[in-house]
N, C-alpha and C positions, 0 to 999 in steps of 0.2 A: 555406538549410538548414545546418544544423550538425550533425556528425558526432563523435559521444564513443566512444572505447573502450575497455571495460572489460578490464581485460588480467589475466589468469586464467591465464597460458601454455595449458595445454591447449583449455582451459576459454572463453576471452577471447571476446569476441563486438563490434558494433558496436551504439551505440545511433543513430538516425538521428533528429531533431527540423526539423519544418518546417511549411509550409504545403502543403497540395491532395499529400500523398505518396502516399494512395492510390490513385488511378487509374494509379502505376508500379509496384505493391508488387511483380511481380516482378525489380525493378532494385535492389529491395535483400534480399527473400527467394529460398529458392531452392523454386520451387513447381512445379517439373517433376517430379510424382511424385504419388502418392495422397496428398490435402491431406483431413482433419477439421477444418471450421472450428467453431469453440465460444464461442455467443454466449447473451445471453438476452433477452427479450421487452422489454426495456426498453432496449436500443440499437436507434436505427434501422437496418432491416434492410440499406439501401443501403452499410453502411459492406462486414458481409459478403458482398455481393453484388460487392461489389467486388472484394476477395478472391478469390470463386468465378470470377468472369470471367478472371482469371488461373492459373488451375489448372490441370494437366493433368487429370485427373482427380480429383471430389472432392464434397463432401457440407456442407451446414451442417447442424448439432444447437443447435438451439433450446432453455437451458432456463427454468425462471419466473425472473425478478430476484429478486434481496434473498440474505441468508445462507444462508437455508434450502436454496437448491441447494448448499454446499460441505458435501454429505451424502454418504455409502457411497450408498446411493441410485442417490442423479445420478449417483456415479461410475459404478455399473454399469450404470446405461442407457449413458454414453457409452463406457465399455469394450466393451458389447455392436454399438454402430454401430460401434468401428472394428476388429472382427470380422466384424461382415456385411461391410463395406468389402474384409474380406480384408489389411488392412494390414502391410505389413511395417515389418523395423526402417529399413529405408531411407524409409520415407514418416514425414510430419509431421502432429502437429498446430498448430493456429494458434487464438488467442486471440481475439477481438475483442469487447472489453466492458473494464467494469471491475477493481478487486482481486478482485472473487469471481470471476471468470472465470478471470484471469490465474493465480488460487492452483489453480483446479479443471483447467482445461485442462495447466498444468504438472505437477499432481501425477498426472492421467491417463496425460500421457507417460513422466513418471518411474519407472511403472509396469508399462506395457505392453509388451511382450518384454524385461523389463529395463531400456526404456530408451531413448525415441525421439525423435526432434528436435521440437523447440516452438518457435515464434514469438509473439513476445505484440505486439499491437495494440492499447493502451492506450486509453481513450476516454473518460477520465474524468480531473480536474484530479489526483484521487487518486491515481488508479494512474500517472499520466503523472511526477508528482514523486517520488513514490515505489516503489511496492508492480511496479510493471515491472521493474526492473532487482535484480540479485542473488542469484536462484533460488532466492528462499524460498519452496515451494509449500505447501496443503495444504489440510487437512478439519476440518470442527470433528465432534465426538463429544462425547457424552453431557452436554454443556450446556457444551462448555471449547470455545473458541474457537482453530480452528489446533491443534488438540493431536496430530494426526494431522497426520503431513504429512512431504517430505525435501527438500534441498539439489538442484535442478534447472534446472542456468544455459539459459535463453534460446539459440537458435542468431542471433537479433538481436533488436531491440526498435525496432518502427516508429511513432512519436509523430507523428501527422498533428494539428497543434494546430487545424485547422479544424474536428475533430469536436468540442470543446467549445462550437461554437456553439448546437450543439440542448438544453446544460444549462443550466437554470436556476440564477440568481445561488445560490440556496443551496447547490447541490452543489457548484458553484465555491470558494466561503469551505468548502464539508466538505476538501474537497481541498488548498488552501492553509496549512491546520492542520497540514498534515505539513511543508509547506516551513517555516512559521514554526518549529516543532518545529528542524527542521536548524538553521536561520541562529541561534537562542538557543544551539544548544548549538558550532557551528563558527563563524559567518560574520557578524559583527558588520553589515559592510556590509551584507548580501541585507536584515540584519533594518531596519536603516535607510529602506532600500526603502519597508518595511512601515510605517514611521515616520512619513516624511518626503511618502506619496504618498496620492492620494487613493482612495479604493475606482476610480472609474472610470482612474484611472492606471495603477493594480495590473493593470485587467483589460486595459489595452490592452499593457502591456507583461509581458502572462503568459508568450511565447513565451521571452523572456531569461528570468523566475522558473523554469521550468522548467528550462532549460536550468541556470543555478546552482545550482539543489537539487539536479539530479542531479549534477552536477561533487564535489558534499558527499558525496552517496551510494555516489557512484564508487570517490573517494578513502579512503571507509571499507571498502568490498566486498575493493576490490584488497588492502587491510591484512589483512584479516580474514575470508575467506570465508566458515567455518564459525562464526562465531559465538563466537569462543573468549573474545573480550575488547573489543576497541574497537569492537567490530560494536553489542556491547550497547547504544550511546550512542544507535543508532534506536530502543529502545526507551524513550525519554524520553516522558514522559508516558502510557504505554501501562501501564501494571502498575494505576495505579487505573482509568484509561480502560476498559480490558477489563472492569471490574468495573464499571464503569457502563452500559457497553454491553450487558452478557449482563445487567442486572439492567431496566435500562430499553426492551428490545429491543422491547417491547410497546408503548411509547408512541412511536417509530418515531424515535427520536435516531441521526443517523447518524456514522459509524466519527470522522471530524472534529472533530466535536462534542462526542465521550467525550475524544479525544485535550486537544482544549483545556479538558475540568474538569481530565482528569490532569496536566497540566504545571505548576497551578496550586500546587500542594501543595508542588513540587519547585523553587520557584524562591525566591530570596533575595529579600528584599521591596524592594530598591530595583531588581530584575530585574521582579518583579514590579509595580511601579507604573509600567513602560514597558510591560511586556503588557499588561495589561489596554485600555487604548486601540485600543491595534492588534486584540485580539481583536473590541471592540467595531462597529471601523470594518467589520471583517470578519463582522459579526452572526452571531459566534460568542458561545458561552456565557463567563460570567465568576463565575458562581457556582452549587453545585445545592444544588438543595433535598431530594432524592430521601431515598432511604433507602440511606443511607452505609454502615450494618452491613450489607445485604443486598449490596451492591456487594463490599464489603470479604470476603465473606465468599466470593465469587470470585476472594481473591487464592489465595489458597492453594493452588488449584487450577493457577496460573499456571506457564508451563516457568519465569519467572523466579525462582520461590519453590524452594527445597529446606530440609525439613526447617522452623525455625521464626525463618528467616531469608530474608529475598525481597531480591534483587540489585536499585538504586536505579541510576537516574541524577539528579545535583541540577546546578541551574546556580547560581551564585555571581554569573556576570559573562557576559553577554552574548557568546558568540563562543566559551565554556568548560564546562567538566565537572567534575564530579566523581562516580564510580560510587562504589558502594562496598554492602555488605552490612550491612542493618539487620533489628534484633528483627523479629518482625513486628506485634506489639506499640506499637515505639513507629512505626511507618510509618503504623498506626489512630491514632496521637495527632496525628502531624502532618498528616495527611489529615482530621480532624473539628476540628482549632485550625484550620485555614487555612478552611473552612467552618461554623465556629461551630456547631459539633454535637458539644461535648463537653457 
């Protein structure tokens, strides 16, 4: 097992990565108290049962998979169970699912009396490299994605990597899109990894890829809590991705998948002609065909956009960055030249 942690001073918490971690989760949560576990119909129910077996007292709330539960909605159903619960601010809610859980179950707690402890139990390759750790919770509204949401650090984060076994190869590589995302823009070696191995290599040595993406993530969160400046660099490939995703949501492309069209636009072409491979080996997208103005026409609507100018991340060189603030204007040039839809 390996133990990371993110140090926040007040704030700080542990991340715990390993194998078979659930059947002790009380050894690393503190669940002596009124526990809401918050999962949804598409993780096996055993993982939160596991959970509940450890609780003093406590409840699971089941709700459907996919986006459509990080709605006002869902939140009020699960606001209203941990009211019938009687919850106080001394009891917790607990995650187990993937990023739509971990953003709904956090932004619940962030909520309720102000403000109560959350645990998140990642169980998706996605949420486990990513979207777990740093306390970005939240709700999508009126077709923007996350637009609703607050800053709600984790009280830990329990990565049991044997739950990845009940997902199929394709949510695996959705998942991995965010680590390859990291290692282009921090970590030259991880991206090597990516390079130099074979898909079934990648998958046997996911426990270490996990554990290096978040060490990248870590090291940005600690710098950057709220988001003021170097934090942005997670949002690489995310500003057209978003707009692929709320525009394609219907033909059922997932969060990974949008992330790797978006990174595509954003990389120097001899960065680009080392992706492309590696997305490929990961049967990830490397071109779309879609409707590019419709996508695009969800930037604008992005927290990254202000006014008629959207915040970029570019990579030049594997392992680096460069942010910077572009028209919005010429961000539609370079996103329809790099996809041949000018």
């Amino acid at each position: 097992m390996t133990t990371l942690h993110l140090n926040l001073q007040s704030n700080g918490y542990d991340i715990f990565i390993g194998k078979n971690l659930l059947k002790d989760a009380d050894k690393f949560l503190n669940l002596d108290r009124k526990v809401l576990i918050l999962t949804d119909d598409g993780v096996p129910q055993e993982y939160a049962n596991a959970i509940l077996s450890k609780v003093k007292s406590g409840k699971i709330v089941t709700v459907p998979t996919g986006e459509g539960s990080k709605s006002f909605d869902t939140m009020q159903l699960v606001l209203k169970e941990m009211c019938d619960l009687n919850m106080s601010r001394r009891d917790c809610i607990v995650g187990v699912g993937g990023g739509v859980i971990g953003d709904l179950a956090g932004f619940c707690a962030s909520t309720y009396m102000r403000g109560i402890d959350f645990y998140n139990v990642p169980t998706t390759v996605l949420s486990q490299v990513d979207s777990s750790i740093g306390g970005k919770t939240a709700i999508n509204f009126n077709g923007v994605k996350n637009i609703i949401g607050a800053f709600h650090q984790p009280k830990a984060v329990l990565i049991d990597v044997d739950t990845l076994k009940t997902l199929p190869v394709r949510q695996i590589s959705n998942g991995l899109a965010e680590s390859v995302k990291m290692a282009l823009t921090s970590n030259e070696k991880l991206f090597e990894i990516y390079e130099n191995s074979s898909l079934n290599e990648i998958l046997e040595n996911i426990e270490n890829i996990i554990v290096e993406s978040l060490k990248i993530k870590k090291d940005v969160v600690e710098k950057d809590e709220k988001e003021s400046s170097l934090r942005k660099i997670l949002n690489f490939g995310h500003t057209f991705g978003h707009g692929v995703e709320a525009q394609e949501e219907m033909h059922g492309f997932y969060h990974g998948e949008c992330v790797a069209i978006g990174m595509l636009p954003m990389c120097a072409p001899a960065v680009t002609e080392r992706l492309i491979p590696v997305l490929k080996k990961l049967n990830l997208p490397t071109d779309y065909n879609g409707d590019i103005d419709g996508a695009l026409s969800f930037v604008s609507h992005d927290k990254k956009c202000a006014g008629d100018k959207v915040s970029t991340v570019m990579v030049e060189k594997i392992g680096d960055f460069i942010m910077k603030d572009i028209a919005l204007e010429e961000f539609s040039n370079i996103v329809k030249k790099r996809f041949n839809q000018q």
